[in-house]
C-alpha positions as CSV (number, residue, x, y, z in Angstrom):
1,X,91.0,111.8,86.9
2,X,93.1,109.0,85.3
3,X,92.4,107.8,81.5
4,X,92.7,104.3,83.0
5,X,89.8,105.1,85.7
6,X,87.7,106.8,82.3
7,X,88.0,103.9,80.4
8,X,86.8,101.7,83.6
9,X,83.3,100.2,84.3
10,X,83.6,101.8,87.6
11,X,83.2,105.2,85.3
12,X,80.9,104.1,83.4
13,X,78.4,102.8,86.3
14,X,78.8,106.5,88.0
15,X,78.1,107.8,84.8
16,X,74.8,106.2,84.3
17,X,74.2,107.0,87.7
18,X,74.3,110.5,87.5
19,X,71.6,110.6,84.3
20,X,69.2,107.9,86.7
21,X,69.6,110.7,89.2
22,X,68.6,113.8,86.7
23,X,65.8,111.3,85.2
24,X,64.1,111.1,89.0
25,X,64.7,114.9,89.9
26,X,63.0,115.8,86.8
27,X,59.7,113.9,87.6
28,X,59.9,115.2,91.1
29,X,60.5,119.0,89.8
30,X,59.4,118.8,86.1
31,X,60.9,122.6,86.1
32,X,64.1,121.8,86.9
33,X,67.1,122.8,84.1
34,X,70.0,120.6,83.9
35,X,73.4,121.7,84.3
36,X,76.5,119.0,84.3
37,X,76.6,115.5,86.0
38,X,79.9,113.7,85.7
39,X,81.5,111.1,87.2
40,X,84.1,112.1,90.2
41,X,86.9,110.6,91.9
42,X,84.6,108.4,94.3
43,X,81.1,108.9,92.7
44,X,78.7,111.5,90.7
45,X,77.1,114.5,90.9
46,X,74.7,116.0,89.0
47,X,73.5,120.0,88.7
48,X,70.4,121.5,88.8
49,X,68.8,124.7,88.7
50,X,65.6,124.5,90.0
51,X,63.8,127.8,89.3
52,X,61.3,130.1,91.0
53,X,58.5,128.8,93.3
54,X,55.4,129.9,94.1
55,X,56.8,131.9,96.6
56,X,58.9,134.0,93.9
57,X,61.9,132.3,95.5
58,X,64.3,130.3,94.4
59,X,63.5,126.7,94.8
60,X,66.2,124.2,96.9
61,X,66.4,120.8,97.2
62,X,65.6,119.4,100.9
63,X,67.3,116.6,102.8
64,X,64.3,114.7,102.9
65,X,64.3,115.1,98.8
66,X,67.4,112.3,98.7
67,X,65.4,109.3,100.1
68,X,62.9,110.1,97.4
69,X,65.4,110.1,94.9
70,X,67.2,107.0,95.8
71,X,63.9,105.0,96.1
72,X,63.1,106.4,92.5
73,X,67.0,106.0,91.2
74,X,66.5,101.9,92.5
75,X,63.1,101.9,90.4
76,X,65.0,102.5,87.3
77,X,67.8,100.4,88.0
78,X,65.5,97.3,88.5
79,X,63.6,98.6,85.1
80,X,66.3,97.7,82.9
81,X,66.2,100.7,80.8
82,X,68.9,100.3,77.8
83,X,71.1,103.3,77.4
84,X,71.0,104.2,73.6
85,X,73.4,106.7,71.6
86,X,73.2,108.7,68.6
87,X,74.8,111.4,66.8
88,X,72.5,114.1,65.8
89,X,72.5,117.4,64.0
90,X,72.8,121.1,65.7
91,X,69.6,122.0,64.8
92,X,67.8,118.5,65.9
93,X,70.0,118.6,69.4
94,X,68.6,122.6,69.7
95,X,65.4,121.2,69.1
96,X,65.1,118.5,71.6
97,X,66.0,120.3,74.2
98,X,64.8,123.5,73.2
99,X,63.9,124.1,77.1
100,X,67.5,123.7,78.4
101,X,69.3,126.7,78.4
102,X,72.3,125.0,80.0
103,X,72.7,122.5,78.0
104,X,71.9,125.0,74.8
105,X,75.0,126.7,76.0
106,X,77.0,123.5,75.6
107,X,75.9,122.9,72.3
108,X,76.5,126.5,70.9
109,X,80.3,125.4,72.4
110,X,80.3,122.3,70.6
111,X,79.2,123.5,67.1
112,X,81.9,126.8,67.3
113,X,84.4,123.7,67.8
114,X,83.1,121.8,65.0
115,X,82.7,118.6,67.6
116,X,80.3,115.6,67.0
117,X,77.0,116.0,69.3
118,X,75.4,113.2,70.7
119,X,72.6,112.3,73.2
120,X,72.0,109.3,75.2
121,X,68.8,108.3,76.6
122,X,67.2,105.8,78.8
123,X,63.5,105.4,79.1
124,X,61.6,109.2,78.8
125,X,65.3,110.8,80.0
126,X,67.1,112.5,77.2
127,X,70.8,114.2,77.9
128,X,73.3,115.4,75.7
129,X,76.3,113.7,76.7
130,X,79.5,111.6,74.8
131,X,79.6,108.8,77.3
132,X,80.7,106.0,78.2
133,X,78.2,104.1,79.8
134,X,77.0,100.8,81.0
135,X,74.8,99.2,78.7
136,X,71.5,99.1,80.5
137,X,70.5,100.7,84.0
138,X,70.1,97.2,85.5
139,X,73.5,97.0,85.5
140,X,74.3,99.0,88.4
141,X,74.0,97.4,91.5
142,X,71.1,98.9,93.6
143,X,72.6,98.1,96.6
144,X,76.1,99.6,95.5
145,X,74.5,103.5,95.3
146,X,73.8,106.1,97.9
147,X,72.9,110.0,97.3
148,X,75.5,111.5,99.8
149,X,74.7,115.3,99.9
150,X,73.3,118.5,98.5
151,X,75.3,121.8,97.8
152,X,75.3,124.7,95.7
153,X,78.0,125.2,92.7
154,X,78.1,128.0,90.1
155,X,77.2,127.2,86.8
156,X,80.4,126.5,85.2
157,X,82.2,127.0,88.0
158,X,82.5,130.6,87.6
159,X,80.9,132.9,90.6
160,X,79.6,135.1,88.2
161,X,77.0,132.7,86.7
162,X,73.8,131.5,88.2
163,X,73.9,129.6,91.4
164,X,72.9,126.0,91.0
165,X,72.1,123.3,93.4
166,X,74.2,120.3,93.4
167,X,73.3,116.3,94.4
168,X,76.4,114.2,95.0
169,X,76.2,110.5,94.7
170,X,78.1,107.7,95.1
171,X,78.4,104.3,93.4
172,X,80.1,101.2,94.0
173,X,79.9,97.5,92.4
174,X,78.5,95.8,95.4
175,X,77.1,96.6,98.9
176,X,80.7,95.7,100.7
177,X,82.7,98.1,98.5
178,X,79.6,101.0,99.0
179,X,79.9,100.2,103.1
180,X,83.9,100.6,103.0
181,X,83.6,104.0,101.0
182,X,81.2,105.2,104.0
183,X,83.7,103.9,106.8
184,X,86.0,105.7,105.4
185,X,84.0,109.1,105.0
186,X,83.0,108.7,108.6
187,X,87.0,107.8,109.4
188,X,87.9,111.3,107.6
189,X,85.1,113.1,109.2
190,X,87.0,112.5,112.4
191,X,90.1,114.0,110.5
192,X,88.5,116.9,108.7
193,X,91.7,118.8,108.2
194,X,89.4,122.3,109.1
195,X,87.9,120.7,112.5
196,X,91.6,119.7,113.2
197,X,93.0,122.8,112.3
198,X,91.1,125.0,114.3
199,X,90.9,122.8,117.4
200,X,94.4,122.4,117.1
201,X,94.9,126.5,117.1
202,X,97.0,125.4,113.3
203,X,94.9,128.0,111.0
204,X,92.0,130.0,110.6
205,X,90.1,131.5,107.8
206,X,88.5,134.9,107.9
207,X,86.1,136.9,105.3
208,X,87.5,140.4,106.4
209,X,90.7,138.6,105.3
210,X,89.4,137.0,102.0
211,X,88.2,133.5,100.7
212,X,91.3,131.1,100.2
213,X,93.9,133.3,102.6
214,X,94.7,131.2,105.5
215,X,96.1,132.9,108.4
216,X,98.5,130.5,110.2
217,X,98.4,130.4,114.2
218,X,101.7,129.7,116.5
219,X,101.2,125.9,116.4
220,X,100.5,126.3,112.2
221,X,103.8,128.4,112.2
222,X,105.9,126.2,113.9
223,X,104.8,123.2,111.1
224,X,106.1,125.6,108.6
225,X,109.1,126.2,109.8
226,X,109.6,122.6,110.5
227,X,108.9,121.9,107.0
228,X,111.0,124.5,105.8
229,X,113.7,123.4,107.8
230,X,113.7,119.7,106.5
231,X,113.7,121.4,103.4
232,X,116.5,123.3,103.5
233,X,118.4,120.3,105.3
234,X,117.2,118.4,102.3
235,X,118.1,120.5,99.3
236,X,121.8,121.5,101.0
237,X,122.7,117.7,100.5
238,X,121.7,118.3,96.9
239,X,123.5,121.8,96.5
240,X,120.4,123.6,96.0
241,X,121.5,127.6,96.4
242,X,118.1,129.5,98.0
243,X,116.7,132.5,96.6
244,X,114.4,135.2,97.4
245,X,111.8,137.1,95.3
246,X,109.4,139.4,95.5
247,X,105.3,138.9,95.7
248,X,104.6,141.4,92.8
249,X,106.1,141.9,89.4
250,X,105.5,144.1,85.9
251,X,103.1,142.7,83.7
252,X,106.0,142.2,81.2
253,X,108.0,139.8,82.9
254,X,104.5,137.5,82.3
255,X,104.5,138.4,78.5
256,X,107.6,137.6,78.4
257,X,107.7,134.1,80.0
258,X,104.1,133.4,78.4
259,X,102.0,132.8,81.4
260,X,100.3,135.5,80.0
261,X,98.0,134.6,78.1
262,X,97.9,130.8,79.0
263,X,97.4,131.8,82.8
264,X,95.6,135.0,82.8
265,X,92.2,133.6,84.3
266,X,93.7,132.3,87.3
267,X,95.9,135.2,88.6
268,X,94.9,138.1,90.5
269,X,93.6,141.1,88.1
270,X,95.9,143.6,86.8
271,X,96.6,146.5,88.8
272,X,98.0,149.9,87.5
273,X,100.3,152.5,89.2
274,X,102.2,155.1,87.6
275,X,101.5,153.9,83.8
276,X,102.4,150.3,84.5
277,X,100.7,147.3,85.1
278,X,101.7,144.9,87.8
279,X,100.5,141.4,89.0
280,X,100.3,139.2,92.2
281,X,103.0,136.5,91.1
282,X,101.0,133.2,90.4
283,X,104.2,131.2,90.1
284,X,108.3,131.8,90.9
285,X,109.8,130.3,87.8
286,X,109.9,133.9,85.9
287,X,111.9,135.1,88.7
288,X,114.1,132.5,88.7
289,X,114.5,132.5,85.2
290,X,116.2,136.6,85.5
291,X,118.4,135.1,88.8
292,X,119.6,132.9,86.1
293,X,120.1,135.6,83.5
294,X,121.8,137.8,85.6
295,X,125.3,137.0,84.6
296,X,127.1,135.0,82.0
297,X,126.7,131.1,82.9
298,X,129.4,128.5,81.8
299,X,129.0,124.5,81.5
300,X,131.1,124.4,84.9
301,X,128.4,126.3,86.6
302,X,125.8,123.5,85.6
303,X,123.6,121.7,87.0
304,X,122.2,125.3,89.1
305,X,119.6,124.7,91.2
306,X,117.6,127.6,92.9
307,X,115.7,126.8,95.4
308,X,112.5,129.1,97.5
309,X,110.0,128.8,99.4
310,X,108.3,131.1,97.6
311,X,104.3,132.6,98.2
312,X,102.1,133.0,95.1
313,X,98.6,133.7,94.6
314,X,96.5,132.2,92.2
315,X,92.3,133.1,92.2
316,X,91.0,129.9,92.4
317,X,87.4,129.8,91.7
318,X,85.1,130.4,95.0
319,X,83.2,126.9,94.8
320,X,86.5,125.3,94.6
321,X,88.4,126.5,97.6
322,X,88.8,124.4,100.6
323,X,90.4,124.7,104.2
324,X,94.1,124.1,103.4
325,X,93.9,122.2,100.2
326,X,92.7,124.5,98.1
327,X,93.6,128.2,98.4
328,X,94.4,131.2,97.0
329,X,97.6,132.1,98.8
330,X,100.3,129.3,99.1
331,X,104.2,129.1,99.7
332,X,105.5,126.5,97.1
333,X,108.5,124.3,97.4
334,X,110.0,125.4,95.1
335,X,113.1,125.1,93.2
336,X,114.2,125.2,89.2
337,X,117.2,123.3,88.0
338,X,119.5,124.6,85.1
339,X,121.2,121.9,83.5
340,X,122.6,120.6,79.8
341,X,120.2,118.0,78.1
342,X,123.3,115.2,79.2
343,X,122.5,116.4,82.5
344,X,118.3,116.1,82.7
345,X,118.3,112.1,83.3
346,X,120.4,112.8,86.5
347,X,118.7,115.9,87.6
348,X,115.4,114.4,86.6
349,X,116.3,111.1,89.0
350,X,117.3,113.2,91.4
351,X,113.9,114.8,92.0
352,X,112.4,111.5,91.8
353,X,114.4,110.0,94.6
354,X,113.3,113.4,96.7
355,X,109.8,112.2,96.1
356,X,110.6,109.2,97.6
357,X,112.8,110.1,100.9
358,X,109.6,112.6,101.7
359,X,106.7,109.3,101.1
360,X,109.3,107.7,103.1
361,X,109.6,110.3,106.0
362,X,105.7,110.9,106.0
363,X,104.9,107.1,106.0
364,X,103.1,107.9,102.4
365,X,103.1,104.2,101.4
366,X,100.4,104.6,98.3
367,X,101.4,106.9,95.6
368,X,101.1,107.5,91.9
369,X,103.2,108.9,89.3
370,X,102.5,110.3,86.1
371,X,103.5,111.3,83.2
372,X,101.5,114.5,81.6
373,X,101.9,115.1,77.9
374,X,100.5,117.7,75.5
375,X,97.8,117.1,73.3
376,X,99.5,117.5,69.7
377,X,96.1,119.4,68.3
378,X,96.6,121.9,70.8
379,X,99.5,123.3,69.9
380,X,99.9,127.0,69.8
381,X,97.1,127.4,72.0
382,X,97.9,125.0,75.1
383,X,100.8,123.9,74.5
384,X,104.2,126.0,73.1
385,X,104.8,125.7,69.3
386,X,106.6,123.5,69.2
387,X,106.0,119.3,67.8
388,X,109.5,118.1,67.6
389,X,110.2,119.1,71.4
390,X,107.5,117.7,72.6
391,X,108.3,113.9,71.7
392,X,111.8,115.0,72.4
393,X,111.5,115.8,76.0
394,X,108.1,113.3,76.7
395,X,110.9,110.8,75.5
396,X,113.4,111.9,78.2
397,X,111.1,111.6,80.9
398,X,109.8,108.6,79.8
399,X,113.0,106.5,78.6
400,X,114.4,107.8,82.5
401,X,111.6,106.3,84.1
402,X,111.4,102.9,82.8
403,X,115.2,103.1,83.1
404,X,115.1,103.3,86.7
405,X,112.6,101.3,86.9
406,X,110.0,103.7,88.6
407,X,106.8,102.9,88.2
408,X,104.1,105.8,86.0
409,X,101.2,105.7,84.2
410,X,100.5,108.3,80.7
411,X,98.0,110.6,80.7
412,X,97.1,113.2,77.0
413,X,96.6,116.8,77.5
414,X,97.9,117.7,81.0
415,X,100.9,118.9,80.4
416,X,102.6,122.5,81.5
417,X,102.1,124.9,78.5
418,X,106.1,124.5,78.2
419,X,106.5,120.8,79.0
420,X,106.0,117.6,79.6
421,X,106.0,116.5,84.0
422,X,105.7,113.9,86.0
423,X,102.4,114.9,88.5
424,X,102.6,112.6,91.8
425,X,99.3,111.8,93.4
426,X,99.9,110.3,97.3
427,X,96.7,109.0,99.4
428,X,96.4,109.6,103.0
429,X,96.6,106.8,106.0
430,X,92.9,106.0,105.2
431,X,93.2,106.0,101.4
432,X,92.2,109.7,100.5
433,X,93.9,110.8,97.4
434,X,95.9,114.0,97.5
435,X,97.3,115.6,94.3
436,X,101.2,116.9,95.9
437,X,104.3,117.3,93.9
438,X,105.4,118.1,90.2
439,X,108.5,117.4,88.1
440,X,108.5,119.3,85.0
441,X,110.7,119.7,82.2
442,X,110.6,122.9,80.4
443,X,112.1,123.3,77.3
444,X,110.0,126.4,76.0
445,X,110.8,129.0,78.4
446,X,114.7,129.1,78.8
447,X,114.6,130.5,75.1
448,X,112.1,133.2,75.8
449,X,114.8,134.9,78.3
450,X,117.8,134.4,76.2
451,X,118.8,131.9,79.0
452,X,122.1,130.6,77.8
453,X,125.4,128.9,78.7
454,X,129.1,128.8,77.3
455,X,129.6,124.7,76.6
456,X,133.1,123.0,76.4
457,X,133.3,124.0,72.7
458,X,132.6,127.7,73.9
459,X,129.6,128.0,71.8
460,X,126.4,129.1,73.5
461,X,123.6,126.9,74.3
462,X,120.4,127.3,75.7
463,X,119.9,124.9,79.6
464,X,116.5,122.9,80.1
465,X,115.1,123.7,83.0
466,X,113.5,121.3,84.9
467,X,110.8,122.6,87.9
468,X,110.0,120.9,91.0
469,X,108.0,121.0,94.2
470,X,108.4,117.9,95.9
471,X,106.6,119.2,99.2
472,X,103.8,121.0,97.1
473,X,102.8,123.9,99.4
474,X,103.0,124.4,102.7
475,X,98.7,125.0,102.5
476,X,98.5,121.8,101.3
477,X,100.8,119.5,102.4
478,X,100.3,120.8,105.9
479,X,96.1,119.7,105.2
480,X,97.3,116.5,104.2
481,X,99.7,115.8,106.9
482,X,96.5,116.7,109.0
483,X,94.4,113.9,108.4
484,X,96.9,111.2,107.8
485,X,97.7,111.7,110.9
486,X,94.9,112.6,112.4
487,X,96.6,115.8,114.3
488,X,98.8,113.4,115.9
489,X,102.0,114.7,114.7
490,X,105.5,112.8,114.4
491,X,107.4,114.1,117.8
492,X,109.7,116.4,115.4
493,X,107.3,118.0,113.7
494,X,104.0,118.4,116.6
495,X,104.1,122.2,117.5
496,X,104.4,121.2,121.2
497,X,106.2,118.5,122.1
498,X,106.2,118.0,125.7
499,X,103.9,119.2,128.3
500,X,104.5,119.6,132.1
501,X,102.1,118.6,134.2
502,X,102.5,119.4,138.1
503,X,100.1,117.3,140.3
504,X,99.5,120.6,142.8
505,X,100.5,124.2,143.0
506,X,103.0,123.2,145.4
507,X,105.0,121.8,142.6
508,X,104.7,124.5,139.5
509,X,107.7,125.7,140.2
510,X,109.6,122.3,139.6
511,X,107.4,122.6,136.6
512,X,108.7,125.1,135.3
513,X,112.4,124.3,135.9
514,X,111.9,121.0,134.0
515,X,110.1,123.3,130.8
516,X,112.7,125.2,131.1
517,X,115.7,122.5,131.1
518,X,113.5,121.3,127.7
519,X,113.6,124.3,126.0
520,X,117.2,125.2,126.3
521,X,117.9,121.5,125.2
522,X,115.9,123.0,121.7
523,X,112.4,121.3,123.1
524,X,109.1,122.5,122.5
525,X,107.4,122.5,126.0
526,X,105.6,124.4,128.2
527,X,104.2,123.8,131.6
528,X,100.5,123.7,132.7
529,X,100.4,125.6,135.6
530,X,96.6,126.7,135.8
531,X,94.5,125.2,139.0
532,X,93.1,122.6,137.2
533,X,93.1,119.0,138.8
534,X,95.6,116.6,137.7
535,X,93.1,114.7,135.8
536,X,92.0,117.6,133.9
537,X,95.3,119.4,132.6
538,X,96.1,115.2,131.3
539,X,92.7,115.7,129.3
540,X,93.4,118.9,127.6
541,X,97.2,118.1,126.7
542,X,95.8,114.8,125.1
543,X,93.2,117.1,123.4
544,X,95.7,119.1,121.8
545,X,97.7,115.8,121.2
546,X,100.6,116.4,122.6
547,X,103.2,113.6,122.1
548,X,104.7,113.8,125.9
549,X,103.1,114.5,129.2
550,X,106.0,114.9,132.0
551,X,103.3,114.4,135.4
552,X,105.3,116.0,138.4
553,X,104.4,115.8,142.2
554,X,106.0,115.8,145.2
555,X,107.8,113.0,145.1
556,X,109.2,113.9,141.6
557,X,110.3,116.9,142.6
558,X,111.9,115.7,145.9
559,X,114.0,113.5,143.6
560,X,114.2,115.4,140.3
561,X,112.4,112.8,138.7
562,X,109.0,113.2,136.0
563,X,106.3,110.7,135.5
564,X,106.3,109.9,131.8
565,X,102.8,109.5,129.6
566,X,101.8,109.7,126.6
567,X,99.5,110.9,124.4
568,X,98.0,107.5,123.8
């Protein structure tokens, strides 16, 4: 989330929503513990864990529980309650809520760190929270907040820890905004990315397989190759040289670039063979990096710019993972660019401008870039060692920016560990926001492999290295593509492009000339030559949404003709 959105009143309102919403579930199940309830992108949730009924099971919400909530959630509202802060001592915050373990565990966190702890409350509900907040319950607009959904979520997001059961919520200033937001969740319903995929025979997901390992079908493979393809057409414009590397590595070469230990809880676990430990390769840059080492470099061979499509695997936490967009095998993108420091405002631009030919390819016409620095406390424990750099190359980015007048926004403590980046955030055709690409400048890991270059002087230097992956992954981009266009897939890139239709039997062998006239012209076709009526083959083309139907009869085939329709 954006600093600007935290700062908002839209934040706040959600906020204050989500402690209205733990305020009613605990009248309707006094027993309940509280977990988390934060504001999100387009509303609030808030966690619970609900204990052991009567029945010595675990106790779930019920669908029917949410209009009970909401009726209770508008009760407060109209009440008025004022939402009051105050800073209180370890012991006192232990104290008060002596009979929530979850939040006990937060405040242990919080007094190792030294942190201020404060509670806000609201009529009888007490929560140990920082804020912000509106300043009285009445001012969220009843009419603006709906209770979406109930799910389950791991405590702390780790599967591992107790199962909770999760309320989403949503709130908006006024009934209008609320009744968009829910046209557009019905619009992406239709475009659910996993309904699409699957009808679309694009991916499928299987447990013998594992969580998060998509296995991609004919039509999914042919999106990927297309993709690759522009890619490639792309990056040779830009002399990008491709490179291959392998899916495993020693855990050395990870000590060495220092993802290890900054990385270590989202990559695969360790695995030994022969006295040495290896790991699933989270990320490509280390690999890149040696390409680069291999043999002396000289200014002359600068900028370099490596470029793969390279698959990593990162274990994303169970509750997280979704469909395409969130996984824990993905191709990247990718590509790492060498380059003196007179070179980085070029090479930097260059990426940008990228960015921009894909949003304009795609029809991506809403998009965000920003600028993620470190956090200057963190040093040595985020973020490399390493002050002076830091302003040095946040300046870079930044002064290249506004110098090319590209529009960003700041955000504190989102950096890489070795670098400042620009992060690019793109919403879909019916405004869903979509985290895609990065830009990063890295000037803390070319020293850690001795990367150097002879300059003009011939003295050696150490390059930046700036890393980019303007297509994201294949996983995800492909998921986005998905629902902003609803399946219905630019002619180049839909997996089949033309289907042949013949009217009878009498004329599938026209059919299949025509197919096969398409094909050799580099066409994805096929012809439809099951018994089906006319009617019925125009049904299931338009079903897989193919872009051309070719209908053939007698008469076309007499004349060497086709009946063109299409897939609107």
């Amino acid at each position: 989330m954006s600093e600007q959105y935290e700062q908002s009143e839209l934040y706040k309102l959600r906020h204050t929503a989500a402690h209205i919403l733990a305020q009613a579930v605990l009248e309707l199940y006094p027993q309940a513990k509280l977990g988390i309830g934060p504001p999100i992108a387009d509303g609030f949730y808030y966690d619970f864990d609900l204990g052991i009924g009567e029945n010595g099971r675990s106790q779930s919400f019920h669908p029917d529980d949410l209009p009970k909530l909401e009726k209770r959630m508008r009760q407060i509202i109209a009440e008025k309650h004022p939402l009051v802060y105050e800073e209180v001592s370890v012991d006192e915050v232990r104290q008060r809520l002596a009979d929530q373990p979850y939040k006990l565990e937060l405040i242990d966190e919080l007094a190792e760190k030294g942190e201020p702890i404060s509670l806000y409350q609201h009529d009888s509900f007490v929560d140990l929270c920082r804020g912000p907040h509106v300043a009285n319950t009445g001012q969220i607009p009843a009419d603006g907040l709906k209770l979406m959904s109930i799910a389950g979520a791991y405590w702390r997001g780790d599967e591992k820890r107790p199962q909770l059961q999760r309320i989403y919520g949503t709130a908006w200033p006024n009934k209008k905004a609320l009744k968009a937001h829910l046209a557009m969740l019905e619009e992406a319903k239709k475009r659910d990315h996993r309904l699409i995929g699957r009808e679309l025979e694009i991916f499928i997901l299987d447990e013998d397989v594992g969580p998060g390992l998509p296995l991609w079908l004919p039509n999914g493979n042919i999106l990927r190759e297309e993709l690759a393809k522009l890619a490639n057409e792309m990056e040779d414009k830009a002399d990008y040289v491709r490179v291959a590397t392998p899916h495993i590595a020693k855990e050395s070469l990870y000590l060495q670039s220092g993802h290890l230990p900054y990385y270590e809880d989202e990559m695969y676990p360790v695995m030994e063979r022969d006295g040495s430990k290896y790991y699933l390769k989270p990320m490509n840059c280390p690999f890149h990096h040696k390409i680069y080492a291999s043999k002396p470099r000289s200014y002359r061979d600068l900028p370099l710019r490596l470029s793969e499509y390279g698959m990593v695997y990162r274990y994303e936490q169970s509750g997280t993972l979704m469909g395409l967009l969130r996984v824990r095998g993905l191709q990247q993108n990718d590509a790492h660019i060498y380059c003196a420091e007179s070179q980085i405002e070029d090479e930097f631009m260059g990426v940008v401008d990228l960015y921009r030919s894909y949003f304009d390819l795609f029809g991506i016409e809403k998009y965000v870039m920003r600028l993620s620095k470190h956090s200057p406390d963190k040093l040595g424990v985020k973020y490399v060692d390493n002050g002076r750099m830091w302003l040095k190359a946040e300046r870079i980015i930044r002064e290249t920016m506004l110098k090319y007048d590209v529009p960003f926004v700041e955000a504190e403590d989102e950096a890489a560990f070795y670098g400042p980046k620009i992060d690019v955030q793109i919403w879909s055709a019916i405004g869903r926001e979509f985290s895609l690409a990065t830009n990063q400048l890295d000037f803390g890991v070319p020293p850690r492999f001795d990367l150097t270059f002879t300059n003009a002087q011939g003295e050696l230097e150490t390059p930046w290295c700036i890393h980019r992956a303007p297509l994201g992954a294949y996983e995800r981009f492909i998921g986005f593509l998905i629902e902003h266009y609803a399946g219905n897939f630019p002619v180049w890139l839909a997996p089949e492009q033309v289907r042949v239709i013949p009217i009878t039997d009498e004329q599938n062998d026209y059919a299949q000339q025509v197919a096969a006239q398409l094909k050799a012209s580099g066409v994805r076709a096929q012809a439809m030559l099951e018994s089906d009526r006319m009617q019925a083959k125009i049904r299931a083309a338009q079903q897989m949404k193919v872009p051309y139907m070719l209908v053939v009869g007698e008469r076309e085939a007499a004349a060497g003709t086709v009946s063109l329709r299409k897939r609107d």
